[in-house]
KETORMI-574516 format. One line per field, with one value per residue (C-alpha): residue number from 1; residue in three letters; x, y, z. Coordinates in steps of 0.1 Angstrom, whole numbers. Example, Ala and Ser with C-alpha at 12.3 -4.5 7.8 and 13.67 -1.06 7.14 Angstrom:
seq: 1; 2
type: ala; ser
c1: 123; 137
c2: -45; -11
c3: 78; 71
% end
This chain:
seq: 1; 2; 3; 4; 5; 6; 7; 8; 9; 10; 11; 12; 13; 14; 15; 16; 17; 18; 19; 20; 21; 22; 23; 24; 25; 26; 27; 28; 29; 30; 31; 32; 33; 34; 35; 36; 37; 38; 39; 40; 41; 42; 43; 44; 45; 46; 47; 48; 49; 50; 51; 52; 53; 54; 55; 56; 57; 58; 59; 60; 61; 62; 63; 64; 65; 66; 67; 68; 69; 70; 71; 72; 73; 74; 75; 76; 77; 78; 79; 80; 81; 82; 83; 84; 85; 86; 87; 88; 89; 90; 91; 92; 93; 94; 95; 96; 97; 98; 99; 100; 101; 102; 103; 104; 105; 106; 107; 108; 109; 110; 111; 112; 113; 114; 115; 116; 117; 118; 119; 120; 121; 122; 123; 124; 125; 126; 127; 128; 129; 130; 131; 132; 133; 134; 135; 136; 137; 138; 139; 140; 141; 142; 143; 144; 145; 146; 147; 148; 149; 150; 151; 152; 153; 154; 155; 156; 157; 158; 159; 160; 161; 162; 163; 164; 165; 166; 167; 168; 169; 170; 171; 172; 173; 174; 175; 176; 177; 178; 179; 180; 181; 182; 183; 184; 185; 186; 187; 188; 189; 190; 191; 192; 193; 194; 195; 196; 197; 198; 199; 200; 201; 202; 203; 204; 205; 206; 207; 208; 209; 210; 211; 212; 213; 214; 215; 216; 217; 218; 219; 220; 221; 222; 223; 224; 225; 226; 227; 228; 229; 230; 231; 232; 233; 234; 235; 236; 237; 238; 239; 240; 241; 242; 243; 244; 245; 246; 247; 248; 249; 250; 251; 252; 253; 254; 255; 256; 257; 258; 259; 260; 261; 262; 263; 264; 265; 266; 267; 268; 269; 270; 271; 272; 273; 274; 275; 276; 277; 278; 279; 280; 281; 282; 283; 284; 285; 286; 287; 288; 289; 290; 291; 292; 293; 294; 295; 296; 297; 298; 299; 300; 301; 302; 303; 304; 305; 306; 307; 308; 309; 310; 311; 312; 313; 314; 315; 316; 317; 318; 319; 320; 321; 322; 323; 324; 325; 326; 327; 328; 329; 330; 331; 332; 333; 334; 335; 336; 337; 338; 339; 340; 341; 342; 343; 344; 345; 346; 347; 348; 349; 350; 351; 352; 353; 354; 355; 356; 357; 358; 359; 360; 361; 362; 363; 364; 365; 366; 367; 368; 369; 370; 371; 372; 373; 374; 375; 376; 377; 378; 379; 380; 381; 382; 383; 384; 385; 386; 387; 388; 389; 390; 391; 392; 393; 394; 395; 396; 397; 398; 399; 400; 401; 402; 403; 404; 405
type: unk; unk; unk; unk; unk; unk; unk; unk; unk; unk; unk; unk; unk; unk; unk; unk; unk; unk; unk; unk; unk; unk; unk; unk; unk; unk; unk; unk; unk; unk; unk; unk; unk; unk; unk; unk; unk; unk; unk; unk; unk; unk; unk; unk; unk; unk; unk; unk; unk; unk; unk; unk; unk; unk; unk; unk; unk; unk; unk; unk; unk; unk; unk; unk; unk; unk; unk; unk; unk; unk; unk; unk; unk; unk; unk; unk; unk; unk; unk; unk; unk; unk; unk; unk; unk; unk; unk; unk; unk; unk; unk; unk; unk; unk; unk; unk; unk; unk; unk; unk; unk; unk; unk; unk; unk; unk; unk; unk; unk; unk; unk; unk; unk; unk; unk; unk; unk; unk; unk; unk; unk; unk; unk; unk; unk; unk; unk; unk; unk; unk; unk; unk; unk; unk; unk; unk; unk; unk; unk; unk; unk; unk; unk; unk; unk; unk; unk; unk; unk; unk; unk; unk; unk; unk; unk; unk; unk; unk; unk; unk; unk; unk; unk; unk; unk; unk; unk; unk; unk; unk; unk; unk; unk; unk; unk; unk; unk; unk; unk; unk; unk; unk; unk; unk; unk; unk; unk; unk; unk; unk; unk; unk; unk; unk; unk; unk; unk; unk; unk; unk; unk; unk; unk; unk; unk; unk; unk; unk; unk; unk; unk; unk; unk; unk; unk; unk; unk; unk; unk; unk; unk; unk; unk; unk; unk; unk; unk; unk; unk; unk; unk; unk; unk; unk; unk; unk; unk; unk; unk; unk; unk; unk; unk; unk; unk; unk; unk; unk; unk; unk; unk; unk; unk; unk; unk; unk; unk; unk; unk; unk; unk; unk; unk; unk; unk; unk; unk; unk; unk; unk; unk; unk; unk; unk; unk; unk; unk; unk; unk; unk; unk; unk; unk; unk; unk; unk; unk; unk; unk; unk; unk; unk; unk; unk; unk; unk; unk; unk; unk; unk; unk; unk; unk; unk; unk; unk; unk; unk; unk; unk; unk; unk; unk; unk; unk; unk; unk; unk; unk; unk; unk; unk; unk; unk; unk; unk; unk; unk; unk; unk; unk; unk; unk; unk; unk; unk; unk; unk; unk; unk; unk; unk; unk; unk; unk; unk; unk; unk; unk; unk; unk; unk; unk; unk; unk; unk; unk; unk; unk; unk; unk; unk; unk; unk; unk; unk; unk; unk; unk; unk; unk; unk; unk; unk; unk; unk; unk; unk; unk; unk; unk; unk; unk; unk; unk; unk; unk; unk; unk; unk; unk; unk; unk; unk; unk; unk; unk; unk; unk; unk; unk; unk; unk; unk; unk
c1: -284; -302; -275; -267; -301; -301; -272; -283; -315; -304; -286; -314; -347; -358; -388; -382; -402; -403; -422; -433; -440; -462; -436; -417; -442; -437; -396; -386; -358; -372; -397; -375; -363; -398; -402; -372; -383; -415; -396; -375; -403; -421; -386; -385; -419; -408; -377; -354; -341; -340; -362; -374; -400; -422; -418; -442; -450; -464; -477; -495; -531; -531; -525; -543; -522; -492; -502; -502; -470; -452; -469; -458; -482; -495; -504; -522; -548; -555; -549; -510; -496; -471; -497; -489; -522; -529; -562; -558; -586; -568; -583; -556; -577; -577; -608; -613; -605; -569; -565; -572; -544; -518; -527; -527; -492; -487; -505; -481; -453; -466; -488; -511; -541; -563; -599; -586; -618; -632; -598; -596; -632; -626; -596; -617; -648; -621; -600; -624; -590; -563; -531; -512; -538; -546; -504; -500; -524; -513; -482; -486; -503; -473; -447; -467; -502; -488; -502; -535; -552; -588; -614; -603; -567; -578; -599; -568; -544; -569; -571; -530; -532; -551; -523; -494; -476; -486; -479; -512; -533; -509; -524; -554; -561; -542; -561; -592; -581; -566; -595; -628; -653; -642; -641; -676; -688; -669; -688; -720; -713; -700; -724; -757; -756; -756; -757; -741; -738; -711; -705; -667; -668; -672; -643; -645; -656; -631; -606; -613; -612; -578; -570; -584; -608; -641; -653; -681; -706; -706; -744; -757; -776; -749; -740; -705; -692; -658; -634; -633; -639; -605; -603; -638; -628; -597; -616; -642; -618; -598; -634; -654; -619; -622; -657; -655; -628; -655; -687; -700; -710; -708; -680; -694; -672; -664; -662; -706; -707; -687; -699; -684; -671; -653; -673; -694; -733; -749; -782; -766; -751; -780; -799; -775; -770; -807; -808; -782; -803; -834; -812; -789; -807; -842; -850; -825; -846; -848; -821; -795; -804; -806; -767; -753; -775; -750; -722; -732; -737; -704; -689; -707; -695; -658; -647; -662; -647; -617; -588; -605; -631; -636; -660; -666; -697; -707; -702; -732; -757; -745; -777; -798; -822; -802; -763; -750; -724; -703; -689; -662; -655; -633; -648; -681; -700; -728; -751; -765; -785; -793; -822; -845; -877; -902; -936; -943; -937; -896; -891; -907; -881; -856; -863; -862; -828; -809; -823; -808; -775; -774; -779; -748; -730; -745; -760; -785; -793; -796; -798; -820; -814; -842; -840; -877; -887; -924; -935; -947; -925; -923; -882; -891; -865; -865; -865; -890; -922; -937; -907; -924; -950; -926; -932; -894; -872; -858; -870; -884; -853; -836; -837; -835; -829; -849; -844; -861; -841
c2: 1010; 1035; 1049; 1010; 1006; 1042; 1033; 990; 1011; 1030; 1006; 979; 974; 956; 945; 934; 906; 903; 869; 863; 897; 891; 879; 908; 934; 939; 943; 977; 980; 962; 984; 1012; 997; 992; 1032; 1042; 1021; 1040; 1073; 1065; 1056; 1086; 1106; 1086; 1098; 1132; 1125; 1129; 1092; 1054; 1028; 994; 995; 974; 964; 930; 921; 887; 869; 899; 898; 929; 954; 984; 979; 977; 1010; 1022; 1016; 1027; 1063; 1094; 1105; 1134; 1110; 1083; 1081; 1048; 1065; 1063; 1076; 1047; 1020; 991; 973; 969; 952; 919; 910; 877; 845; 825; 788; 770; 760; 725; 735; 753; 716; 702; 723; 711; 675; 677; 687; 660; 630; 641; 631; 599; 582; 573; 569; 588; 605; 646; 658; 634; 639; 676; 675; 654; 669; 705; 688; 682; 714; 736; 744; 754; 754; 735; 709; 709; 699; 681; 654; 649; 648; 622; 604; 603; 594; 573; 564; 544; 567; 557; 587; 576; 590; 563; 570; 605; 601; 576; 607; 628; 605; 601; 639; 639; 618; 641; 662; 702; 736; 742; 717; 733; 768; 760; 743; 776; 804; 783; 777; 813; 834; 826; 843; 827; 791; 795; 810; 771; 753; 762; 760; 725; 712; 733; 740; 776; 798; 835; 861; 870; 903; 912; 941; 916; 911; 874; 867; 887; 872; 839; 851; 865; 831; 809; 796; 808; 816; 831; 804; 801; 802; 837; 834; 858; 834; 825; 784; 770; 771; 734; 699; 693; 721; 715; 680; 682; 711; 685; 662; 683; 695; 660; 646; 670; 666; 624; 631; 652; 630; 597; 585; 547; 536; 507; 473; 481; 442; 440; 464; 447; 417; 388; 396; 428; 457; 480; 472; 509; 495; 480; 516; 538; 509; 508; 547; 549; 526; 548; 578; 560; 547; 578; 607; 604; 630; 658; 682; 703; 725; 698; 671; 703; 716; 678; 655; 658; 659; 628; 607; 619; 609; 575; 564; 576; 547; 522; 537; 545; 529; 518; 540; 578; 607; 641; 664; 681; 717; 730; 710; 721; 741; 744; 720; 689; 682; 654; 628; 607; 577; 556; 522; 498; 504; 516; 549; 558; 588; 598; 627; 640; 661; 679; 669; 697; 679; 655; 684; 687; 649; 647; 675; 658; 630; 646; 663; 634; 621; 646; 640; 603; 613; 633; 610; 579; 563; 540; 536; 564; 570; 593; 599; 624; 638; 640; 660; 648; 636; 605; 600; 562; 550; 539; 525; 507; 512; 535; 524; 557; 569; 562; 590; 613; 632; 630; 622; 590; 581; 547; 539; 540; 526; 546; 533; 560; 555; 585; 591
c3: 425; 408; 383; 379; 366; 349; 328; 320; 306; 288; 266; 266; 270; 299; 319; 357; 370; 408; 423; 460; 465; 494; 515; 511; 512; 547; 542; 544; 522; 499; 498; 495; 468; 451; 459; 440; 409; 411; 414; 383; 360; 365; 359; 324; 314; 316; 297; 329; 335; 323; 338; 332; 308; 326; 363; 368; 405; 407; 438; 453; 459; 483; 459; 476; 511; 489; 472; 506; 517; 487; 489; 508; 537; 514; 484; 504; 475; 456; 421; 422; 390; 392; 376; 396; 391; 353; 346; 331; 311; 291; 301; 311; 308; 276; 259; 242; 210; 222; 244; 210; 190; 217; 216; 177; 182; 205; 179; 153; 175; 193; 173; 198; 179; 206; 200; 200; 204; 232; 248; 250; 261; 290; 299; 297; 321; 347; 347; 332; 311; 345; 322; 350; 354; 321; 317; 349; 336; 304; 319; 337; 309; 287; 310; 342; 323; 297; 272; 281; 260; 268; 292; 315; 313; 319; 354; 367; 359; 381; 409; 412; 412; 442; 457; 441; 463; 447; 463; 438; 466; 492; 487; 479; 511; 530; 513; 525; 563; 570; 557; 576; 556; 524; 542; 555; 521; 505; 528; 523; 487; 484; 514; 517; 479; 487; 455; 454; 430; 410; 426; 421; 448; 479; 498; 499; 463; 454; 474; 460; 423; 430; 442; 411; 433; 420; 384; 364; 361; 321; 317; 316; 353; 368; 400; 410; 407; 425; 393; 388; 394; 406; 432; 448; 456; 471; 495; 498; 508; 530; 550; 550; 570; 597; 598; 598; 629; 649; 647; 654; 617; 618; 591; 571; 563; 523; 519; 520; 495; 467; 446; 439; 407; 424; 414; 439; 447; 445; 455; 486; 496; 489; 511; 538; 541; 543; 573; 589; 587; 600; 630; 639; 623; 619; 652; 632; 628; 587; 593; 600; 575; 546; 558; 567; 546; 516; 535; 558; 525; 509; 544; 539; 503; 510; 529; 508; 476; 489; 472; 439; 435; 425; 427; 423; 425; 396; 394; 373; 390; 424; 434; 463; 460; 439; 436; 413; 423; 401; 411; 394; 408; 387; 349; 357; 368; 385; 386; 424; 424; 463; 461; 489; 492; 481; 467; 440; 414; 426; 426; 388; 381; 401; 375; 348; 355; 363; 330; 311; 332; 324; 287; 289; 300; 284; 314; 313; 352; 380; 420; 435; 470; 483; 518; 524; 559; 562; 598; 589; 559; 546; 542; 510; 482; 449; 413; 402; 385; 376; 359; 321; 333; 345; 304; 300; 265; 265; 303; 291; 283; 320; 354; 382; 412; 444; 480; 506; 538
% end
């Protein structure tokens, strides 16, 4: 094999890309074979043999163990001269504008008549720019959405991805069951609103960067965000069915919930979810309404969504104290803000940041559900009447619709 390689080398040259490597890292031949490759291109740097010019092993995470069992007992050292671990500093994702170039491309071709810029921007908010979601919806768009190049066209490519068979959803969902402290660190992320630090040299941060499951949160606060819309949501999926299998939570009848003319009453859920809590919850004590609240209410709206409806939890926002949930049912969307009770101060703040949400988005109304922990707290709901006080832009100008659980 080796003068085979020696003498295709020497003619040509080549670069060897081996995939899966993981599931052959344990194969001992094949690693032999991986050790002879290493032995050859140090011979070519001193001029003694022919070698690949690059050898690319993809599918490894691992790399250190690998080093490992490539080395001789006397080099066990994690600065091999073979450099099988090159940093790669290119960012892979594509930005609006590169989303733009492509779809420009695309325009010239079909004639569609679609908004490039709103289009590549909406595409971007869901992806955050993952070249294979990035091409799987506007895949799926061209040849199933009947070219429905609008922001609507866009979120119904999203929700038939959730339903898509992917080995993308596949491993996601395995590199989250079969390492614990990476799946405890996702839950309290998506559920507690749990922030971390973007600290590189943790084993489980790093794990789930190597992955493509967390990112650098863009702002300049240093902390660490789940990579995408898209990914948190089928974990959230994937964790709030286990957890609806294991408790008691009431299911509601969808039917009560929907008006006549078909579309969903949001005052009616908030309402009804805040009579659940009063009835089934209201001796919990902090802790457990702070690490379930969220994920109680989530576990709530699913069922009466399901089918028609849509929602995803907004990445940014996701913080300790607040977490932002959009919902999509038929041709509308609603803005729910959960937030934890803290003082008059937080809820004011609490206004004023789902404000500045709605504006994004170019919402006129807003929910507020505050998880309030006072003893004698009052299960108060309704639109609020101070909110033209609350000293914020453009306030005046919405309704926000508050209930307290």
């Amino acid at each position: 094999m080796s003068k085979k390689i020696s003498k295709l080398n020497e003619k040509y040259e080549i670069i060897l890309m081996i995939d899966e490597m993981d599931k052959c890292s344990d194969n001992q031949v094949f690693l032999n074979f991986l050790g002879m490759l290493r032995e050859k291109y140090l011979s070519r740097n001193s001029g003694k043999d022919f070698a690949f010019k690059s050898v690319i092993l993809a599918g490894v995470y691992d790399v250190k163990n690998l080093k490992l069992k490539l080395r001789p007992d006397e080099e066990r050292k994690y600065n091999s001269p073979w450099n099988i671990a090159v940093d790669f500093n290119v960012d892979m994702s594509f930005h609006p504008d590169e989303i733009a170039t492509m779809l420009t491309d695309y325009e010239e071709d079909a004639h569609t008549g679609m908004d490039i810029r709103v289009i590549s921007e909406e595409l971007y908010h869901y992806t955050n720019g993952y070249p294979y979601l990035v091409s799987w919806l506007c895949k799926w768009i061209d040849e199933e959405g009947n070219r429905n190049w609008s922001a609507s066209g866009i979120l119904t490519a999203v929700k038939h991805y959730y339903c898509a068979d992917s080995t993308l959803k596949d491993d996601l969902v395995k590199n989250y069951e079969n390492n614990s402290t990476l799946k405890n660190m996702l839950d309290s992320m998506l559920f507690s609103g749990k922030e971390y630090s973007y600290v590189d040299t943790d084993e489980a941060i790093n794990l789930g960067l190597t992955f493509g499951i967390f990112k650098k949160r863009a702002n300049a606060d240093g902390k660490l965000d789940i990579a995408n819309i898209i990914f948190a949501n089928i974990l959230t999926e994937h964790i709030m069915l286990k957890k609806v299998r294991e408790s008691n939570l009431t299911q509601p009848e969808k039917s009560q919930f929907i008006k006549e003319d078909g579309h969903l009453d949001m005052v009616r859920v908030l309402d009804r979810f805040q009579s659940l809590m009063k009835a089934e919850y209201c001796e919990e004590d902090e802790k457990f309404i702070e690490s379930q609240g969220r994920l109680l209410f989530l576990c709530f709206l699913k069922p009466i969504i399901n089918g028609t409806g849509f929602y995803y939890v907004e990445p940014e926002t996701r913080s300790s104290s607040r977490m932002d949930i959009v919902v999509t049912y038929l041709d509308e969307e609603f803005v729910i803000e959960l937030k934890i009770w803290r003082g008059e101060q937080y809820r004011k703040d609490g206004i004023k940041q789902l404000n500045g949400y709605l504006e994004s988005r170019e919402q006129r109304k807003g929910y507020l559900v505050s998880f309030s922990f006072l003893k004698n707290k009052e299960y108060k709901s309704g639109y609020l009447s101070d909110v033209k006080n609350a000293d914020v832009a453009g306030i005046e100008e919405k309704e926000i619709y508050e209930v307290i659980v």
